[in-house]
C-alpha positions in Angstrom: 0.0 0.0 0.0 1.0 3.5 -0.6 2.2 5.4 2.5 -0.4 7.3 4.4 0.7 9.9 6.8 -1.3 11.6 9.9 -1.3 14.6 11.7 -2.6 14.0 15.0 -2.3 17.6 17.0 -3.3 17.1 20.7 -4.1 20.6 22.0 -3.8 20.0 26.2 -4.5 22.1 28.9 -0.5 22.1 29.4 1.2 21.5 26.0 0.5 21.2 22.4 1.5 18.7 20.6 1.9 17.7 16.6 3.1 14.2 15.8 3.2 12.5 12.4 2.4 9.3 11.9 3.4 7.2 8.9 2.0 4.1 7.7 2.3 1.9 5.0 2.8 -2.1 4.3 1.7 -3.3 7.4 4.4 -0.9 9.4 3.5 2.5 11.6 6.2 4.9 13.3 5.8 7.9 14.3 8.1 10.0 11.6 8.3 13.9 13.2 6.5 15.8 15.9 6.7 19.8 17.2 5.3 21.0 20.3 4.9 24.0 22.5 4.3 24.4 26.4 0.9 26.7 25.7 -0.4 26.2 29.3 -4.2 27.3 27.9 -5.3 26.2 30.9 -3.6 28.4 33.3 -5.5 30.3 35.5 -9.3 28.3 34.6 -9.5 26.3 37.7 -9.9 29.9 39.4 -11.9 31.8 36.8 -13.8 28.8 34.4 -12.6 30.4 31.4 -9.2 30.4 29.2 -7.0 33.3 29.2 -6.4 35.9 26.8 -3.4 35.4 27.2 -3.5 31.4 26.9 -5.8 32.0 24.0 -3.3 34.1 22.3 -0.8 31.2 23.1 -2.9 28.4 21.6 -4.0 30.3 18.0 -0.6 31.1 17.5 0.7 27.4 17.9 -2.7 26.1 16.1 -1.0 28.4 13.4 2.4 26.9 13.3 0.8 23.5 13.3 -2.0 24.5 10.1 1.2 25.8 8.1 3.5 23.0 9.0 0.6 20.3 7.4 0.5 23.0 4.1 4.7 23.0 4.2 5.2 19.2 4.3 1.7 18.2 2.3 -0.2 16.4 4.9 -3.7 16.8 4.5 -5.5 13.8 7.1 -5.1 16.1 9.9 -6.2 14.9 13.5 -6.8 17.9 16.0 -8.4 17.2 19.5 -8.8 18.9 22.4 -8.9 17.5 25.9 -9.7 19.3 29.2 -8.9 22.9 29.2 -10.8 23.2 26.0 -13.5 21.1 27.1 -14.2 22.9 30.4 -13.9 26.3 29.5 -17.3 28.6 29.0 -15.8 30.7 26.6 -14.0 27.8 24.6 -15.8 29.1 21.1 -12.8 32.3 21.5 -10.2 29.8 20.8 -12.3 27.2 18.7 -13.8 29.6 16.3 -10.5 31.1 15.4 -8.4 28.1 15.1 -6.3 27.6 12.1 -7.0 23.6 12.2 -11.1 21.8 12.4 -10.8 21.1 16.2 -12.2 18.3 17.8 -13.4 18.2 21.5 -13.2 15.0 23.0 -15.7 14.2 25.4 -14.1 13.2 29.6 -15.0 9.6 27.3 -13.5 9.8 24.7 -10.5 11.0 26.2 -10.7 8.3 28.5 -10.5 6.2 25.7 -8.0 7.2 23.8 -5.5 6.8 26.4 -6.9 2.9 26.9 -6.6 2.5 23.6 -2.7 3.8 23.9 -2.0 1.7 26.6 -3.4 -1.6 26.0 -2.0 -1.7 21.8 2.0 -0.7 23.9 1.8 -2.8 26.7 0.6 -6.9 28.2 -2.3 -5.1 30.3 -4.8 -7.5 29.8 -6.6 -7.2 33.4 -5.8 -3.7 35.8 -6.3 0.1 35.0 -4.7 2.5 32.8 -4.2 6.3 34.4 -3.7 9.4 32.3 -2.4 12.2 34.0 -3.1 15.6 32.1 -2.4 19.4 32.8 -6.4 19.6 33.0 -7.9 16.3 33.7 -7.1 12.7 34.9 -8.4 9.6 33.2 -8.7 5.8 34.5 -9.8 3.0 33.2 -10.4 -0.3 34.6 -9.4 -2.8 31.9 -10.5 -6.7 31.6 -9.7 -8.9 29.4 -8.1 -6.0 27.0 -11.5 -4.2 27.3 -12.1 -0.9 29.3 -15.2 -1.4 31.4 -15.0 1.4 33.4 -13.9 5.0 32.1 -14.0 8.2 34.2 -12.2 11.8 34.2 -11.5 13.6 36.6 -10.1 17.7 37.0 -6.5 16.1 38.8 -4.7 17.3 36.2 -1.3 18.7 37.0 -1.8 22.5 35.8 -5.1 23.0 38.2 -3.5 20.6 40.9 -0.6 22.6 41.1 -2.8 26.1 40.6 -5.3 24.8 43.5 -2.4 23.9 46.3 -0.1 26.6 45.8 2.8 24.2 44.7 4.4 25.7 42.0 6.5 28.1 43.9 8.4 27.6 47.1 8.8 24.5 48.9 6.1 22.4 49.8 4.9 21.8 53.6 3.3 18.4 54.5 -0.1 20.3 54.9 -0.4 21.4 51.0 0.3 17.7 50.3 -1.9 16.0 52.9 -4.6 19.0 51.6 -4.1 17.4 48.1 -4.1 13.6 48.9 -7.3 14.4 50.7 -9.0 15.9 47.7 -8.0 13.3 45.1 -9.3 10.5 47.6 -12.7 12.6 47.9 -13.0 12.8 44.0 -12.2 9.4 43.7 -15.3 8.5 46.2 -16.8 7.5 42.6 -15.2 4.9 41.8 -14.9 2.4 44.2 -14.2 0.0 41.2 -10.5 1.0 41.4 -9.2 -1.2 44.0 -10.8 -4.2 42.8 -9.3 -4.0 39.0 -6.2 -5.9 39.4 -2.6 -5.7 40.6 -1.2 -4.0 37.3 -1.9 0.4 36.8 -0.1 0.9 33.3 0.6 5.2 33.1 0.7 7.5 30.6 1.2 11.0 29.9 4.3 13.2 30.5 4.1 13.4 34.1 4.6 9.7 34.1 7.5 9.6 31.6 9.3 12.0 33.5 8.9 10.8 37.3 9.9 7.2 35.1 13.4 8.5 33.8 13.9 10.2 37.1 13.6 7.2 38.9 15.5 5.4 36.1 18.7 8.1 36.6 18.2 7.3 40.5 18.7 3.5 40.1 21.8 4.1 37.6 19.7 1.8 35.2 21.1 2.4 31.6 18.5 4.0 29.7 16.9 3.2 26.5 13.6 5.0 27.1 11.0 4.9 29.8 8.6 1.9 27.9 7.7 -0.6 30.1 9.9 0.9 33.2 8.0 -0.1 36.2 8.4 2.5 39.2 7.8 1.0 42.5 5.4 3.0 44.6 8.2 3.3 47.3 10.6 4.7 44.8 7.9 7.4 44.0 6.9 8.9 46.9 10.8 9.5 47.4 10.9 11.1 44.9 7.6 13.2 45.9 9.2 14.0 49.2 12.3 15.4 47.3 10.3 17.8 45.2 8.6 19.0 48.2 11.9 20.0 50.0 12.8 22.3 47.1 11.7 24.8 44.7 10.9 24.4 41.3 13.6 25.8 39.8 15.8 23.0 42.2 13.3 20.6 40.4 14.5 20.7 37.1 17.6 19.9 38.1 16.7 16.5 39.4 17.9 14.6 36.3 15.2 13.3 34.0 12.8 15.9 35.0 12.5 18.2 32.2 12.5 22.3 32.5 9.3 22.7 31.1 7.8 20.9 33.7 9.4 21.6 37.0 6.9 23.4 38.7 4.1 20.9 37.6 5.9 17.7 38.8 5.4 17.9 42.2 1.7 18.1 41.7 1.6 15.7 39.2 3.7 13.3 41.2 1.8 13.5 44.1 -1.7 12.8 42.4 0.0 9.3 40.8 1.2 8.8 44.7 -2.5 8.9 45.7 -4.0 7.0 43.0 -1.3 3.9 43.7 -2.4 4.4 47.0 -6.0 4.7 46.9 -6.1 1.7 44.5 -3.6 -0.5 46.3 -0.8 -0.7 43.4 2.7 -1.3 44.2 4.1 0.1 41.4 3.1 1.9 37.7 4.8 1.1 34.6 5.2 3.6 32.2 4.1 3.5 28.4 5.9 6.0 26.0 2.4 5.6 24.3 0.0 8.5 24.8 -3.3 10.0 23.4 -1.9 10.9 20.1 -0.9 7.2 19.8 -4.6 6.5 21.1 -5.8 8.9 17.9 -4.1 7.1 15.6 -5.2 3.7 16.4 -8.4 4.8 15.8 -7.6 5.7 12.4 -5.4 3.2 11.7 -6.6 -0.2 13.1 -9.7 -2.1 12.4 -12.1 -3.7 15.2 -13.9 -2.8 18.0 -12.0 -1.4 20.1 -9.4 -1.1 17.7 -6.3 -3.5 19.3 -3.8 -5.2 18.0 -4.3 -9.3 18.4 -0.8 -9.3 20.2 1.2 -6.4 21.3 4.4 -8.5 21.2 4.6 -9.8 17.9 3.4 -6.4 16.7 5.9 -4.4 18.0 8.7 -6.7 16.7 7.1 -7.2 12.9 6.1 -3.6 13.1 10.0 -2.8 13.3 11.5 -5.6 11.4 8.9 -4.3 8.2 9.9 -1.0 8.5 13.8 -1.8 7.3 12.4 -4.1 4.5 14.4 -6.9 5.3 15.0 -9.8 3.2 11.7 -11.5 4.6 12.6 -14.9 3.0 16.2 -15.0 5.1 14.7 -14.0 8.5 12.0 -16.2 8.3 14.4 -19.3 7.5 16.5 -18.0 10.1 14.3 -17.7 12.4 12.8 -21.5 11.5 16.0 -23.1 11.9 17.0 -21.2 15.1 13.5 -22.3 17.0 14.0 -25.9 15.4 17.1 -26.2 17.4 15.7 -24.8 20.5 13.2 -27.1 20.4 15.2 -30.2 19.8 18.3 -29.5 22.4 14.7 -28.5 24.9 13.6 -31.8 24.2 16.9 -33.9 24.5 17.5 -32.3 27.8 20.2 -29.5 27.2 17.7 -26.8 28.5 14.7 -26.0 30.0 12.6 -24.7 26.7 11.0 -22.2 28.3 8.0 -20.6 26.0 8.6 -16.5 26.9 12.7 -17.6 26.6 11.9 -18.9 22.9 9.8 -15.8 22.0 12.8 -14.0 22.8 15.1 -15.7 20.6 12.3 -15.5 17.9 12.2 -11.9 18.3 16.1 -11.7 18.2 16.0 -14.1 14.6 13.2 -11.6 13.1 15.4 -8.5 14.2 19.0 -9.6 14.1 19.7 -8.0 10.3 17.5 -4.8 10.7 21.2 -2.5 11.1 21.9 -3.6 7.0 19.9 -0.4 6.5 22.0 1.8 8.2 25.6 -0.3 6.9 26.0 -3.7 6.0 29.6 -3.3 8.2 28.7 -3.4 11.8 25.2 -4.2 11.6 24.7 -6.5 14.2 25.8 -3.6 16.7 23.4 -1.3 14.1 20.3 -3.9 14.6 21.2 -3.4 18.3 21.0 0.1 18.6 17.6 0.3 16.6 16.2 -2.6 18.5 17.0 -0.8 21.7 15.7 2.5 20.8 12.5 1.2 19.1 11.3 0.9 22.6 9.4 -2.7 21.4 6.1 -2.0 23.2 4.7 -5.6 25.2 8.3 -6.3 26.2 9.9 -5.1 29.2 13.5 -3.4 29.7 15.2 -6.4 30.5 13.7 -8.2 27.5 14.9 -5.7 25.5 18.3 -5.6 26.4 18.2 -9.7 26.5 17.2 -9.1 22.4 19.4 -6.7 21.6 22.2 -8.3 22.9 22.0 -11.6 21.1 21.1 -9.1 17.9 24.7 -7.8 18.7 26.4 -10.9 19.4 24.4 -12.9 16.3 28.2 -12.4 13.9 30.8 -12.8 16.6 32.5 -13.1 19.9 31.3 -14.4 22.9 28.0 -13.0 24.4 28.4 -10.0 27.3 25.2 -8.5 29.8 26.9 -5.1 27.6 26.6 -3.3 30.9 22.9 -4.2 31.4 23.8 -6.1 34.7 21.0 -4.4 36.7 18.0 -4.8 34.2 19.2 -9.2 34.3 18.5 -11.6 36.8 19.7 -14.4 37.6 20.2 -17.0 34.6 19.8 -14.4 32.3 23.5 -14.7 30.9 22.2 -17.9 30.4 19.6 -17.4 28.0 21.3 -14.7 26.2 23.9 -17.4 25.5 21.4 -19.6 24.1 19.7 -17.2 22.6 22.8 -16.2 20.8 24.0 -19.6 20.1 20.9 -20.3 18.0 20.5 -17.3 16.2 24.0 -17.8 15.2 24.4 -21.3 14.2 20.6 -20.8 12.4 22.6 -17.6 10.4 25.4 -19.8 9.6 23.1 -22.1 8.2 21.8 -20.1 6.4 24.6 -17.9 5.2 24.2 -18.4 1.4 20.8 -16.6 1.8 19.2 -19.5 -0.4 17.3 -21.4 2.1 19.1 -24.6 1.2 19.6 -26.2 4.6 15.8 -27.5 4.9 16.1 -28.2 8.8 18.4 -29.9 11.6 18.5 -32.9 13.1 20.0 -32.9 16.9 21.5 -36.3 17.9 23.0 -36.3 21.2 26.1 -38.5 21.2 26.4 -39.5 25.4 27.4 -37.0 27.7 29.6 -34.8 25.9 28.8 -34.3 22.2 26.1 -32.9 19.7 26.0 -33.7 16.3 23.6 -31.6 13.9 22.7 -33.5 10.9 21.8 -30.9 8.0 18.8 -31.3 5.9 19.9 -30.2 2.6 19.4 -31.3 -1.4 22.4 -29.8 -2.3 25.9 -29.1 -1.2 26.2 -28.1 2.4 29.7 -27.1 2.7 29.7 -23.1 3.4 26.8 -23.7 6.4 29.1 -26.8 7.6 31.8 -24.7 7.3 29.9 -21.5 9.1 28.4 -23.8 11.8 31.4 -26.1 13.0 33.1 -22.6 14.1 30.6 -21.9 17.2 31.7 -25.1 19.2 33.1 -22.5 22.2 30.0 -21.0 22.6 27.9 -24.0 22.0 29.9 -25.5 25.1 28.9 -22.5 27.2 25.5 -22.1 26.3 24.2 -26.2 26.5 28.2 -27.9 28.3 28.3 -29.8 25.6 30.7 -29.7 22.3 29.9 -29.9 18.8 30.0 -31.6 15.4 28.3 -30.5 12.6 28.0 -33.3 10.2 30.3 -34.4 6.9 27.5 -35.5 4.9 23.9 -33.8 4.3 21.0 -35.8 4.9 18.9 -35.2 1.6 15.6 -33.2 3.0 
């Protein structure tokens, strides 16, 4: 199909926001995105209405963003509003005069959007989804992938931070107890939250920053906040810290941007309350948000628009996107789960199902850097696997991919300085992982799919032999293969022969 591209502008009460979108071939990324800290709704908590002043703000940026479409020729333009816009009585002065059709989402619809974010980035199958806003908080109580329950409230950061008097000075434990109070009387109305589940999955800026804040705290090497879980414990530290300082100290805590120093605090302390209210140990944070919500609205089909698995998605969704050589990768990727399977079943290791998805992931990605240089790739394929973010894994999932991406060529596998995203017996299967994707590339490195499949025969105690399937001559994936006995030792204990003669297929 021809590539489609999107504007979706999200006009909140605290920023707005432009992001493209791209489609095309059964691939989406978001491909270029302006913003500007507008604050329209400054000052409405107080007064009901939007400012002049905020007003003025918001026409010019719908400006910039109506002549950025004309410069670059995108015409499927996306505007919505959200809470500031919603709310305010004299909303028409900035509507009527907007350079872009504006649509105002309903506290629904909003609500939805941000479920529809969350649940098509992340495994939330059963729990709640929170959206944090500069206006207006959503949650959704989510079962079986479906919201059941979806409410807004006016928590947003902007009037939180407006109403309590916390975005100048430091912060005494009265202003917070005074705010904790208030979100736990609004939330009298849904007594549903406590019941949905262990798992809260957050979106939303707020989020994303208290997430890389906590992420710079724990030394963790970063590769974006997606699917960083921030124990509750971890954030009311960080809660207490903002307290003890002003804002301008604030954006100097690392992660936390400028633009939103003096809104943190507030923000911060709202999620605090929420996780307490609804019994959650911890949030984990989506990089996902309610443009991405938008777009899967336009862009995917059902009702509610999800994808069938978030997982595989996220990993075909990148692999298509650096039109790889699909008939390779999918041999590759054959022959690498064909071993797995066979050194599972003759005893060499466990076979665990989330360890093979892994490697399956690693076999569908490992080539992906060929678009940048065919030199260096493997570390290429890394890099792009790491900063693709691959929504429905987690962090150390990630790095457990990209790692045997890196190591899929040569050298013995390393953690590469993700020690504390591993646990134990992760080196483990990061050796295996590697170990298969290699000897499957070397199998397969005439690109011609001739090696059909593998037989594993297990020779006593100390030896495997892999019998190639093949109708022709074998020799360069003999050749290939018969190098990795070092690493075959390491990952299974065991060495290796690959055999003389081909078995015909």
């Amino acid at each position: 199909m021809a590539e489609r591209r999107i504007a979706v502008c999200d006009l909140g009460s605290n920023s707005f926001r432009l992001v493209v979108f791209t489609a095309a071939d059964g691939w989406w990324r978001r491909t270029d995105e302006i913003h500007e800290s507008v604050r329209i709704g400054a000052g409405l908590a107080e007064t009901g209405k939007l400012s002049d002043e905020g007003i003025a703000r918001g026409l010019a940026t719908a400006e910039v963003f109506a002549h950025f479409c004309d410069a670059v020729g995108i015409t499927d333009i996306d505007a919505v509003a959200t809470s500031a816009i919603r709310d305010a009585t004299n909303a028409d002065a900035f509507l009527s005069r907007a350079a872009l059709p504006v649509r105002v989402l309903s506290k629904e619809e909003e609500a939805r959007a941000g479920y529809l974010a969350a649940v098509n980035s992340t495994t939330l199958a059963d729990g709640a989804v929170l959206d944090l806003g500069g206006g207006s908080m959503q949650l959704v109580r989510v079962a079986s992938r479906h919201a059941r329950e979806l409410q807004s409230w006016p928590l947003g950061a902007v009037r939180m931070t407006e109403r309590f008097g916390l975005g100048s000075g430091v912060a005494s434990k009265k202003q917070l107890k005074a705010l904790r109070d208030h979100v736990a009387r609004e939330l009298e109305d849904a007594p549903w939250l406590p019941k949905s589940g262990a798992r809260i999955v957050g979106i939303g800026g707020t989020v994303r920053n208290l997430a890389a804040a906590v992420q710079r705290a724990e030394g963790v090497p970063e590769f974006g906040v997606q699917g960083f879980v921030m124990p509750k414990d971890e954030l009311s530290e960080l809660v207490a810290r903002f307290a003890a300082i002003e804002p301008s100290e604030r954006a100097k805590v690392p992660g936390i941007k400028y633009s939103r120093a003096d809104l943190i605090l507030a923000g911060a302390a709202v999620v605090e309350a929420v996780l307490d209210l609804g019994g959650f140990a911890a949030i984990e944070a989506t990089e996902a948000g309610l443009r991405e919500g938008v777009f899967f609205d336009n862009y995917l089909d059902g009702d509610p628009p999800l994808f069938d698995d978030v997982r595989r998605a996220s990993v075909l969704n990148l692999a298509l996107q650096y039109h790889m050589d699909n008939a390779h990768t999918e041999h590759v990727a054959r022959l690498a789960l064909g071993l797995f399977d066979d050194t599972a079943a003759a005893g060499l290791h466990p076979g665990d199902a989330r360890e093979r998805e892994l490697l399956w992931a690693a076999c569908v990605l490992h080539d992906i850097g060929m678009s940048v240089d065919y030199d260096d790739h493997h570390k290429h394929s890394k890099y792009l696997v790491l900063n693709s973010g691959l929504p429905g894994f987690d962090q150390r999932e990630v790095a457990i991919i990209g790692q045997a991406v890196r190591f899929h060529r040569k050298g013995m596998p390393t953690s590469g300085g993700f020690d504390k995203l591993l646990r134990d017996g992760d080196l483990a299967i990061l050796d295996r992982c590697a170990l298969f994707l290699r000897l499957a590339e070397d199998l397969e490195r005439s690109r011609d799919q001739l090696v059909a499949a593998v037989d594993v025969q297990v020779d006593g105690d100390d030896e495997v032999r892999l019998a190639l399937r093949a109708d022709g001559d074998v020799r360069v994936a003999r050749w290939a293969a018969s190098r990795e006995g070092d690493l075959f030792r390491r990952a299974l204990g065991r060495g290796l022969t690959v055999g003389a003669d081909a078995v015909r297929a």
